[in-house]
mmCIF file of the C-alpha atoms, coordinates in Angstrom:
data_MODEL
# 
_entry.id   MODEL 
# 
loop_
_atom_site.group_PDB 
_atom_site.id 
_atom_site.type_symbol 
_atom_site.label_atom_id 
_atom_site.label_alt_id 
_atom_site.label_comp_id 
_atom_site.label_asym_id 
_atom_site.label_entity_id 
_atom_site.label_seq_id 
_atom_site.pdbx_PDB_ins_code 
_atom_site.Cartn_x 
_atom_site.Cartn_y 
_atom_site.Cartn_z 
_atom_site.occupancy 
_atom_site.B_iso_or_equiv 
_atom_site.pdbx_formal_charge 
_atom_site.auth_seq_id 
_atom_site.auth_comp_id 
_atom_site.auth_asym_id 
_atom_site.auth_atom_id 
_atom_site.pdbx_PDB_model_num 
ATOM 1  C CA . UNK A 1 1  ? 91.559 144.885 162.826 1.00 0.00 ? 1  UNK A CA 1 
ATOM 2  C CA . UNK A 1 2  ? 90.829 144.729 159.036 1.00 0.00 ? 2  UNK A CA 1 
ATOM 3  C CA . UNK A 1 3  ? 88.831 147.821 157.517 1.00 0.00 ? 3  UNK A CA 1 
ATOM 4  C CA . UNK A 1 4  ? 85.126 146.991 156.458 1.00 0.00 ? 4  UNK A CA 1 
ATOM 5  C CA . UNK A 1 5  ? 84.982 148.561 152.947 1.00 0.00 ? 5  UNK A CA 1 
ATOM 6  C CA . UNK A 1 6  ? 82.036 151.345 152.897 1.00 0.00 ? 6  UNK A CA 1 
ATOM 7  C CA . UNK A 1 7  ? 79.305 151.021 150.640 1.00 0.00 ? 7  UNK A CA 1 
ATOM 8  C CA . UNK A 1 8  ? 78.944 153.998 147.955 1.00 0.00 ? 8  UNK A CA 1 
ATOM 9  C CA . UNK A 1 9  ? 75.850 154.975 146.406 1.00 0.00 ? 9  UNK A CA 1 
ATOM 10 C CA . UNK A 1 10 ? 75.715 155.604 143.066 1.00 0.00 ? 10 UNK A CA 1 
ATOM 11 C CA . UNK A 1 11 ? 72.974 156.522 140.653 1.00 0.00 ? 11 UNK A CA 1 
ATOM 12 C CA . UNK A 1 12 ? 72.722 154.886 137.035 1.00 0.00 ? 12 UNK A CA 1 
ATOM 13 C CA . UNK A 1 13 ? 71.101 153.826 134.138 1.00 0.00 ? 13 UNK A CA 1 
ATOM 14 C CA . UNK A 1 14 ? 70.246 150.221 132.908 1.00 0.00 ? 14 UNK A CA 1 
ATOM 15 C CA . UNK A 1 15 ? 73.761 149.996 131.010 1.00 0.00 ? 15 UNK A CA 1 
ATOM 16 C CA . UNK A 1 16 ? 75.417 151.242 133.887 1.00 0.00 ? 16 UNK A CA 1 
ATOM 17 C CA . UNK A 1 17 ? 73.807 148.560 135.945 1.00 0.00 ? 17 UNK A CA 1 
ATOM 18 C CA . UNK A 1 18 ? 74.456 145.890 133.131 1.00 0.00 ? 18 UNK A CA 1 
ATOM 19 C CA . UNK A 1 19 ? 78.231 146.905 133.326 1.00 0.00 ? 19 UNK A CA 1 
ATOM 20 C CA . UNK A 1 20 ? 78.591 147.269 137.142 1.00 0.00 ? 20 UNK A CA 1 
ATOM 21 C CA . UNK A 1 21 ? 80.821 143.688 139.013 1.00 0.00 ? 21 UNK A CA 1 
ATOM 22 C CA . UNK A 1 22 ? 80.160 142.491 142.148 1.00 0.00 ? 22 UNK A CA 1 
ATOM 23 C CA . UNK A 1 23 ? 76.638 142.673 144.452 1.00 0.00 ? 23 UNK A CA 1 
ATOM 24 C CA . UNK A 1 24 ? 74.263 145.603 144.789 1.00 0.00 ? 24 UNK A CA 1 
ATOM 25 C CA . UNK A 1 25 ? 71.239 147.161 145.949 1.00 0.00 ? 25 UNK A CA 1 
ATOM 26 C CA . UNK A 1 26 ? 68.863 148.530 143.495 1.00 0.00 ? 26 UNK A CA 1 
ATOM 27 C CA . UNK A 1 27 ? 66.134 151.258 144.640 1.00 0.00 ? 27 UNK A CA 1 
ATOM 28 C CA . UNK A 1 28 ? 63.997 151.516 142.211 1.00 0.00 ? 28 UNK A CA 1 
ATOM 29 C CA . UNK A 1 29 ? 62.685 156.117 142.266 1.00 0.00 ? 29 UNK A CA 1 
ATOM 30 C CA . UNK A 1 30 ? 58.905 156.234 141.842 1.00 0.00 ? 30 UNK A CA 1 
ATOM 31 C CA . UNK A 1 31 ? 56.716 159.643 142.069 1.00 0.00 ? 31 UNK A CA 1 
ATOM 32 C CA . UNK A 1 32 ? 54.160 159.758 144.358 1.00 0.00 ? 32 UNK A CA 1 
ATOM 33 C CA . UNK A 1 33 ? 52.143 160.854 141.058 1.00 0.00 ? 33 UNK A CA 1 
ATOM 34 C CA . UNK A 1 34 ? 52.925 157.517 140.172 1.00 0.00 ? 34 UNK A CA 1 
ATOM 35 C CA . UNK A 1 35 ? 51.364 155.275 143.400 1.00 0.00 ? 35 UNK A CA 1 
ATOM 36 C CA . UNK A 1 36 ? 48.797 157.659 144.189 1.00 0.00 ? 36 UNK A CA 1 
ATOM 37 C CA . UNK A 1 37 ? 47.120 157.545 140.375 1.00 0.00 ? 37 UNK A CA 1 
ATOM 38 C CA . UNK A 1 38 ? 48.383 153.452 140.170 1.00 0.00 ? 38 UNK A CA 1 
ATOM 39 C CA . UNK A 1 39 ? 50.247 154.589 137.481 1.00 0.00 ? 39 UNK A CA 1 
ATOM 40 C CA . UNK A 1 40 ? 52.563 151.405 137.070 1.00 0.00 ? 40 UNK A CA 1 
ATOM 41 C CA . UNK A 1 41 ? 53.346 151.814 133.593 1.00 0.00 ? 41 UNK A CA 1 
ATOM 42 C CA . UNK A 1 42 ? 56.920 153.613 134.021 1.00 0.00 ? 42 UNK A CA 1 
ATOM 43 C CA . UNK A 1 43 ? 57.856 151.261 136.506 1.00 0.00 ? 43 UNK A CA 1 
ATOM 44 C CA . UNK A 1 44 ? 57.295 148.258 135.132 1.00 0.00 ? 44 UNK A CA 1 
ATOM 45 C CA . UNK A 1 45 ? 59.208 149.358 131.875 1.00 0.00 ? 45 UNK A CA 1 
ATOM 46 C CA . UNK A 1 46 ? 62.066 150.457 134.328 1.00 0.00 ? 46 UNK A CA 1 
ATOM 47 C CA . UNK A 1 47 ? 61.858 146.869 135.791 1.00 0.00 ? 47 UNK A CA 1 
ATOM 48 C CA . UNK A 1 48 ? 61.707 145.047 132.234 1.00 0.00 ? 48 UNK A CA 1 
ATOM 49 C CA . UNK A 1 49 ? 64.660 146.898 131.147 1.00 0.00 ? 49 UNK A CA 1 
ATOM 50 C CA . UNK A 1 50 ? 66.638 146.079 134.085 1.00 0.00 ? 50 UNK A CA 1 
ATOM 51 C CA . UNK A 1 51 ? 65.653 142.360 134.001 1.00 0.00 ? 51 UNK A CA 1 
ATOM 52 C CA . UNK A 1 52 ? 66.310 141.975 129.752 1.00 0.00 ? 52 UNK A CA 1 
ATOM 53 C CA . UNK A 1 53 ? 70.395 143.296 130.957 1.00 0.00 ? 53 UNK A CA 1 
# 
């Protein structure tokens, strides 16, 4: 029976991202400072930089 490779998690920045081959999950960290004042600001330039790579 063939091994199922394991997924790895690993934490980067929007270059790291840009450079990375092959599929992945992004989570995307936000504060609960953040959601509880609807501070969206961060995340949406988080977002925008990922999208622009």
């Amino acid at each position: 029976m063939p091994m199922t490779p394991r997924p790895s998690v690993v934490r980067t920045d929007v270059d790291g991202l840009a450079a990375f081959q092959g599929d992945a999950l992004l989570v995307l960290e936000i504060s609960k400072r953040e959601i509880e004042t609807g501070n969206i600001a961060s995340a949406l330039e988080r977002l925008h930089a990922i999208a622009e790579s």
